[in-house]
ROFILUM-680617 format. One record per residue (C-alpha): residue number from 1; x, y, z. Coordinates in Angstrom, 3 decimals, padded with zeros to 6 digits. Example, Ala and Ser with C-alpha at 12.3 -4.5 7.8 and 13.67 -1.06 7.14 Angstrom:
2
> pos, xx, yy, zz
> 1, 012.300, -004.500, 007.800
> 2, 013.670, -001.060, 007.140
END
This chain:
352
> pos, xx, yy, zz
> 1, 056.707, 016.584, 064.669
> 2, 055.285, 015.663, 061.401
> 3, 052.964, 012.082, 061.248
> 4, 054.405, 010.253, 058.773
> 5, 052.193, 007.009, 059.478
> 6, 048.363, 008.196, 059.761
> 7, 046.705, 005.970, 062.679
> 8, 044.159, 003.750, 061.849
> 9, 040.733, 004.592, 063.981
> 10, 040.876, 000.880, 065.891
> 11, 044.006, 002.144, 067.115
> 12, 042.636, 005.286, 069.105
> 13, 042.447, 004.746, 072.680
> 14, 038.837, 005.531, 072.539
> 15, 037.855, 002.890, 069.662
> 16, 035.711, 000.321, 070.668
> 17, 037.206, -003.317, 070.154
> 18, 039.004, -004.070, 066.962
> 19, 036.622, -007.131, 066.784
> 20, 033.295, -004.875, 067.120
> 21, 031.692, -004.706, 063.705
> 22, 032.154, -001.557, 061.529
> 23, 029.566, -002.497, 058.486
> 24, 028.615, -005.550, 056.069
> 25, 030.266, -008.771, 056.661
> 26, 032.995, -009.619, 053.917
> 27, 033.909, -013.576, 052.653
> 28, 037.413, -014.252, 052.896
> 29, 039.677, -016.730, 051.384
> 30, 042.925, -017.722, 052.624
> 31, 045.978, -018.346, 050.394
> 32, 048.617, -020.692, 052.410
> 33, 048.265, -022.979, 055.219
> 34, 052.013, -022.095, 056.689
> 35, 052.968, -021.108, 059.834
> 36, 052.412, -017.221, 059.496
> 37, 048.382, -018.048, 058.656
> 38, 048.569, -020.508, 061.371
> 39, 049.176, -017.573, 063.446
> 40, 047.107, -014.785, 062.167
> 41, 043.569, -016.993, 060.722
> 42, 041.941, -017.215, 064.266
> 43, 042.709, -013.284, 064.647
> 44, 040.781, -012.800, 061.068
> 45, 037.968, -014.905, 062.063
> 46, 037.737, -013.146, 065.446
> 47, 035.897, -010.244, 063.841
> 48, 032.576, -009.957, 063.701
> 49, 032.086, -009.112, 060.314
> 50, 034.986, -011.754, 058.769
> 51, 033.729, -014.892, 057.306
> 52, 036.982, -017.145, 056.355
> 53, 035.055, -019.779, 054.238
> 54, 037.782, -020.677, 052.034
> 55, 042.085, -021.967, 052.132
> 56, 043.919, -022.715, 049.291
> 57, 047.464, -024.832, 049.385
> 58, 049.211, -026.774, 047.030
> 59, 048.278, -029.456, 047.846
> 60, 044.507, -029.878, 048.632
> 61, 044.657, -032.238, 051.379
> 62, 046.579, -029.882, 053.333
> 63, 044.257, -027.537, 052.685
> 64, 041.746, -029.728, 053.537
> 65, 042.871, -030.846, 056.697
> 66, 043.561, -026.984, 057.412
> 67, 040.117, -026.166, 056.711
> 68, 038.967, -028.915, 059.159
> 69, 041.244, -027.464, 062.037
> 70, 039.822, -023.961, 062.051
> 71, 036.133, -024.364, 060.728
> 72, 036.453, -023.156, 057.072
> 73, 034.048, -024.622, 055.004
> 74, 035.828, -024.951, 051.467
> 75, 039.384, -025.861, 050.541
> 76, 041.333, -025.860, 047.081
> 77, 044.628, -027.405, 045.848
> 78, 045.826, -024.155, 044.087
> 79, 044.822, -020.535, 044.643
> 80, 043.634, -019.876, 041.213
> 81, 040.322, -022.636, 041.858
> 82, 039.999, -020.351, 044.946
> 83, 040.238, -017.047, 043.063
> 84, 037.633, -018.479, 040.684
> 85, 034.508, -019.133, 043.440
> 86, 032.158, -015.528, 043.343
> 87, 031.683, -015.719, 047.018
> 88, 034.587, -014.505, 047.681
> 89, 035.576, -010.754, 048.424
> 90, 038.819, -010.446, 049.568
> 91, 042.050, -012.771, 050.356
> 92, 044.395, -012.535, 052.817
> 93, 048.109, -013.909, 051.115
> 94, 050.549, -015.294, 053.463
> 95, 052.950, -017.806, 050.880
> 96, 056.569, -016.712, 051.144
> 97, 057.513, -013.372, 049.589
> 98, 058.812, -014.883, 046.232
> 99, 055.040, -015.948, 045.464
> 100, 053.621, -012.638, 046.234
> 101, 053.732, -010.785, 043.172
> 102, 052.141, -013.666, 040.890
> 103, 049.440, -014.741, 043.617
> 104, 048.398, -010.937, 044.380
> 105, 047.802, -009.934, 040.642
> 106, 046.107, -013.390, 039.930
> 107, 043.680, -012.533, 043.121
> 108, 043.601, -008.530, 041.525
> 109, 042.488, -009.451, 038.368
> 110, 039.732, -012.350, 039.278
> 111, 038.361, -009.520, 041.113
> 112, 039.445, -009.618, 044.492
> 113, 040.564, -007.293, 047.117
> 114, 043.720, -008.371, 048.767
> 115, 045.791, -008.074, 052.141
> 116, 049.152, -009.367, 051.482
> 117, 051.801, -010.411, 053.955
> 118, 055.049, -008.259, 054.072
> 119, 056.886, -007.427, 051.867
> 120, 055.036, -006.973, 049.175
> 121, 057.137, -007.980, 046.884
> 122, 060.241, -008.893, 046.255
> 123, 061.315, -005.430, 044.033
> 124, 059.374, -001.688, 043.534
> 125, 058.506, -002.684, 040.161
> 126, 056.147, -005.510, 041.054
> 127, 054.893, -002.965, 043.564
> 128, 054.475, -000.742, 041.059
> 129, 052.672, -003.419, 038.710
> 130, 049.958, -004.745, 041.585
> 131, 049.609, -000.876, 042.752
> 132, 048.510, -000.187, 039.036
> 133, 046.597, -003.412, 038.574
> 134, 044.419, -002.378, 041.863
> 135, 043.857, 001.164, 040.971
> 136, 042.814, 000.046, 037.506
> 137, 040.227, -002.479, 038.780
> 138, 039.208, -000.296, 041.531
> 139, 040.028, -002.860, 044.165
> 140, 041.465, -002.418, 047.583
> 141, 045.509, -003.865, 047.935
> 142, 047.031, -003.482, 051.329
> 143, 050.575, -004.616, 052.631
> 144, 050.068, -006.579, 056.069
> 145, 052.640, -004.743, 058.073
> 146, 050.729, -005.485, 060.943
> 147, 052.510, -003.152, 063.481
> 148, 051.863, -000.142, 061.955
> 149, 047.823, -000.952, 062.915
> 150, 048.583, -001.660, 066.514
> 151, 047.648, 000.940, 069.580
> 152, 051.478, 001.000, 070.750
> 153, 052.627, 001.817, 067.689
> 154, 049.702, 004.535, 067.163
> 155, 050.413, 005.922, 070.474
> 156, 054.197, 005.886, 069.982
> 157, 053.335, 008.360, 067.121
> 158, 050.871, 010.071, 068.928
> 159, 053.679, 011.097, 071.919
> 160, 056.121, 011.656, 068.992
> 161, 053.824, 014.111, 067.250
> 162, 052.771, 016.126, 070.661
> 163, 055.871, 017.796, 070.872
> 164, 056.527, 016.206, 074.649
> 165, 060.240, 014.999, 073.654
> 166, 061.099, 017.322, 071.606
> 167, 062.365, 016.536, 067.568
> 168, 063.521, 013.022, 066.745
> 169, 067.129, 013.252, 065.690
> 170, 068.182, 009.452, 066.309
> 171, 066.276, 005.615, 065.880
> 172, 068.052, 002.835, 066.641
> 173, 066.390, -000.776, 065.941
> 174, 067.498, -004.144, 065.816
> 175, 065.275, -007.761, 064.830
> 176, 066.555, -010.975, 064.758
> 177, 066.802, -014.828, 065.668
> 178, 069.123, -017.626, 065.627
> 179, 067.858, -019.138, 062.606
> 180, 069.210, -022.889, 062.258
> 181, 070.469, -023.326, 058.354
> 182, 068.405, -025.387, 056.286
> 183, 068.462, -024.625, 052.131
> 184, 064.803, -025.760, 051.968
> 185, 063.787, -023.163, 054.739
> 186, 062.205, -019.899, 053.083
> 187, 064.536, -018.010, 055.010
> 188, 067.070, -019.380, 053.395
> 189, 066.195, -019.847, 049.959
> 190, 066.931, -017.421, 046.748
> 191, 063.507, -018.496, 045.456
> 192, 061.200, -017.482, 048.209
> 193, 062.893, -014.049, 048.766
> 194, 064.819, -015.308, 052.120
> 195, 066.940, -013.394, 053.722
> 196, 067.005, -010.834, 057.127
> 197, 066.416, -008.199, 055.166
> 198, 063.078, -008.716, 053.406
> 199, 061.497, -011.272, 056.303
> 200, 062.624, -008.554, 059.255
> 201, 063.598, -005.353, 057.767
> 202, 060.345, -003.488, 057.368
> 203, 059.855, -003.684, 061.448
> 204, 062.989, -002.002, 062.420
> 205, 062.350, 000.563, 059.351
> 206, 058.934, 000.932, 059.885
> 207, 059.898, 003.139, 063.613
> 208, 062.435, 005.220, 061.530
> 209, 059.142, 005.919, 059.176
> 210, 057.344, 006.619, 061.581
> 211, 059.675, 009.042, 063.686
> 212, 061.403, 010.865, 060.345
> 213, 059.728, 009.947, 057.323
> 214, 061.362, 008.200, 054.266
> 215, 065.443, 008.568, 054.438
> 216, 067.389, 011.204, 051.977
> 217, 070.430, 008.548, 051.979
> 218, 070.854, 004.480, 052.675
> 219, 073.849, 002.649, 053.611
> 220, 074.254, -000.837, 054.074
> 221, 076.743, -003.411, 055.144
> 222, 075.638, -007.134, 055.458
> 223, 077.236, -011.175, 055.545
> 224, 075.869, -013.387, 052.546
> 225, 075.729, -016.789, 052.779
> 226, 076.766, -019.379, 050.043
> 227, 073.351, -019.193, 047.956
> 228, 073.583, -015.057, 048.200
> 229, 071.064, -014.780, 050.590
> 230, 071.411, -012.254, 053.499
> 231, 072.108, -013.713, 057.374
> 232, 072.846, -010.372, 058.739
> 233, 072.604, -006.697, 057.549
> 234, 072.996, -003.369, 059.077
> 235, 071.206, -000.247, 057.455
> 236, 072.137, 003.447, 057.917
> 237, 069.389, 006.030, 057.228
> 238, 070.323, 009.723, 056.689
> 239, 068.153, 012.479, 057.015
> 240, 068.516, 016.243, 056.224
> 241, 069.357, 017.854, 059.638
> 242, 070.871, 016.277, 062.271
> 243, 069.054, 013.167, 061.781
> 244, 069.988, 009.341, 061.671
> 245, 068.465, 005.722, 062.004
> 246, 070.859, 002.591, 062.506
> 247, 068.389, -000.480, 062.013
> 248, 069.859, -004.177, 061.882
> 249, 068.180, -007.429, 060.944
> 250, 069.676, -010.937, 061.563
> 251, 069.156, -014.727, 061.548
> 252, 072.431, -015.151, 063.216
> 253, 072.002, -013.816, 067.093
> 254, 068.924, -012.893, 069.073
> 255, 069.270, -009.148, 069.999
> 256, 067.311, -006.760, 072.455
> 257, 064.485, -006.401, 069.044
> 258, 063.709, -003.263, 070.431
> 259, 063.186, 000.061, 069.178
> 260, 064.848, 003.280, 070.918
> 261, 063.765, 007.104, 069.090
> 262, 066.004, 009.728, 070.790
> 263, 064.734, 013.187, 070.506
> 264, 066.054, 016.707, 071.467
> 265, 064.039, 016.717, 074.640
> 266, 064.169, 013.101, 076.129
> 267, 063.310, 009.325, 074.453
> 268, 060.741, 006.942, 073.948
> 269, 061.249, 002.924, 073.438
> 270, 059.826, -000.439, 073.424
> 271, 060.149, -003.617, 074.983
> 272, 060.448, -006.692, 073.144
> 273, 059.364, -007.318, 070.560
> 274, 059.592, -004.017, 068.508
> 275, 057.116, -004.974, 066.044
> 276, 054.366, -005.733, 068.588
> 277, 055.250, -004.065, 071.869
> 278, 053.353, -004.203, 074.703
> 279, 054.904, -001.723, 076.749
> 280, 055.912, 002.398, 076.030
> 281, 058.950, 003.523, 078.277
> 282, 059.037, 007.590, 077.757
> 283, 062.195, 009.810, 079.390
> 284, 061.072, 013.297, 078.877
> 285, 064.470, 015.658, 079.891
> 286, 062.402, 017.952, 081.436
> 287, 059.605, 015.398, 083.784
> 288, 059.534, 012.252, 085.261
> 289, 059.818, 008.713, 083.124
> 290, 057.051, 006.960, 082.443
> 291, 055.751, 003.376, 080.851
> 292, 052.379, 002.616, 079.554
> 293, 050.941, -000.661, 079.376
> 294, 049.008, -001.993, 076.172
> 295, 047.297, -005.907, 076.387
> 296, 046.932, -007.322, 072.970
> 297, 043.704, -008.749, 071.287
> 298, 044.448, -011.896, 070.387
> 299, 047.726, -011.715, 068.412
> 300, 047.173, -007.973, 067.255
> 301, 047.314, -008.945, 063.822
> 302, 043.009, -008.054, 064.819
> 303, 044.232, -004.731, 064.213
> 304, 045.341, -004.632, 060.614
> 305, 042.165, -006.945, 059.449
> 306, 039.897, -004.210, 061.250
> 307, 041.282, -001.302, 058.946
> 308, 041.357, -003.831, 055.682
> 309, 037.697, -004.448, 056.719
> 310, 036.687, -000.786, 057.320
> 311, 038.665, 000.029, 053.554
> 312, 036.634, -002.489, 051.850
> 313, 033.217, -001.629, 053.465
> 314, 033.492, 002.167, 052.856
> 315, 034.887, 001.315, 049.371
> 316, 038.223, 002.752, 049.811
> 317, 041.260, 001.526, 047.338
> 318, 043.995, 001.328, 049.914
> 319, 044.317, 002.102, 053.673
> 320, 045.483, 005.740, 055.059
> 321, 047.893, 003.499, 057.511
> 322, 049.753, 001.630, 054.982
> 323, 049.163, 003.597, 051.661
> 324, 050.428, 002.330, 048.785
> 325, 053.522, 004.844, 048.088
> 326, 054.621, 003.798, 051.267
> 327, 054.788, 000.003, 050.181
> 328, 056.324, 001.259, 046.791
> 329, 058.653, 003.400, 048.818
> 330, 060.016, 000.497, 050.903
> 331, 060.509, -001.694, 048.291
> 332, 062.691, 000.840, 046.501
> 333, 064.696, 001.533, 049.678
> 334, 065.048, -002.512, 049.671
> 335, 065.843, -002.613, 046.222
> 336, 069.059, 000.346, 046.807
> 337, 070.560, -001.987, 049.717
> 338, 070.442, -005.137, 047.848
> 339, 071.887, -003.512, 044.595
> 340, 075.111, -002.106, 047.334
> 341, 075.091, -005.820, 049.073
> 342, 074.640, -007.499, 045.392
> 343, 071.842, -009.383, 046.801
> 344, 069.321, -010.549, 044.045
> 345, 066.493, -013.211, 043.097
> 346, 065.122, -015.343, 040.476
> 347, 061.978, -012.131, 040.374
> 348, 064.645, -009.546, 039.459
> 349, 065.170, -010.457, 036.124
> 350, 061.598, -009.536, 034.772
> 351, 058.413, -008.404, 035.981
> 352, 055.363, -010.783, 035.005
END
């Protein structure tokens, strides 16, 4: 089999620990004070060469009062103040999709490199636009899709590529909670990007990526809600051969949010949840099944900060793991189901 996702070298089962050092320490400022940097700032500041001396919010006592809770030394009431202090290398962006676009090319062009939180965007061309704005200022850009970093994942690909279960011919993968309405909730609102499909949807495709590349053909079928925005959508992915993915995303039920690759010579899954497993279940036809065990450090999101570290220090524009035609790529595939669902946002009518 073909690797379509390259391994990053913290995932290797030899690597020492993601938190270990790799070269000069880097300044870090954080953009958000929401619940996804709640959950992935103490992994950040876990490595050894990280130094998270700066939050932004909109509203500075938040950010303040953020700051104070996790021992960062400076905090702003709007990102570009933040963007504006020299001390500062690189940001890690974790607002709600909608924001991405304008917050990412304010942090490219004062200079700084910049991890974003999936997706990207909320359309290719904005990809396009930061992807070009990065290369032009020689700065690094990276899409957090945090499981591609992890050692499950990598060794997922790794049994994949040895041959051991034959071709993949079939991924199925399914994400998804019971997601209360509320019109102010991100999830829910046209304005932030909400929506199954653009909060979940990368996970499930990200195993079809990684088993059979980028898809020759998308179908989709999905329920809207009042304000347009997606509650649950199912995605078919064709491939030349005898090749298929069926990926779903909801906020309306709580499936098995596992991942399942069926190849010509046995299968390979995940426990829950797909996007950070912690076990590998492996039916070869031909030999007996097997699982393999993997214990997380910290969240795991240690993972993809250790590769956006290693870019930066060895002065590398984007990561190997999560290259930017890959981002591009996924936000066109995301852009072909919501044209067939007629799904689209405030950012669709122009790019900044």
């Amino acid at each position: 089999m073909v690797r379509y996702i390259q391994a990053p070298p913290a995932a290797h089962s030899s690597a020492p620990s993601p938190i270990r050092a790799t070269g000069r320490s880097l300044n870090w400022g954080v953009v958000s004070t929401g619940s996804i940097v709640e959950k992935v700032v103490a992994d950040l500041q876990s490595l050894e060469d990280a130094n998270v001396i700066a939050v932004s919010s909109r509203s500075e006592e938040r950010a303040r009062a953020f700051a104070d809770e996790h021992d960062i030394e400076w905090a702003y009431g709007s990102y570009e103040a933040m963007f504006a202090e020299p001390e500062i290398e690189a940001v890690y962006i974790g607002t709600p999709h909608g924001q991405h676009f304008e917050i990412a090319m304010a942090a490219l062009r004062a200079g700084k490199n910049v991890v974003c939180e999936k997706s990207l965007t909320i359309n290719a061309a904005e990809a396009r636009a930061l992807v070009a704005e990065a290369e032009d200022r020689d700065l690094f850009l990276m899409e957090a899709v945090w499981s591609r970093f992890t050692p499950a994942f990598a060794r997922a690909m790794e049994i994949l590529e040895s041959g051991e279960l034959g071709e993949p011919s079939w991924v199925q993968a399914d994400l998804g909670f019971l997601a209360p309405y509320d019109p102010t909730w991100r999830l829910y609102d046209p304005e932030a990007g909400g929506g199954a499909l653009l909060d979940m949807g990368v996970y499930p495709l990200t195993w079809a990526i990684g088993a059979m590349g980028f898809p020759t053909s998308v179908q989709a079928s999905s329920d809207l809600n009042d304000d347009g925005v997606d509650i649950q959508t199912a995605i078919t992915l064709g491939y030349s051969g005898v090749r298929h993915a069926q990926l779903m995303v909801s906020l309306t039920s709580s499936p098995t949010k596992e991942a399942r690759v069926a190849c010509t010579g046995g299968w390979l899954g995940t426990n829950a949840p797909l996007h950070n497993p912690t076990k590998l279940f492996i039916h070869p036809v031909n030999g007996p099944a097997r699982t393999e065990v993997f214990e997380p450090v910290g969240g795991n999101y240690t993972y993809e900060f250790r590769e956006a570290t290693r870019c930066i220090q060895e002065g590398l524009n984007e990561s190997p793991t999560m290259p930017w035609e890959h981002s591009v790529n996924t936000m066109a595939i995301f852009d072909g189901i919501r044209h067939q669902l007629g799904i689209r946002y405030p950012n669709d009518a122009y790019v900044k």
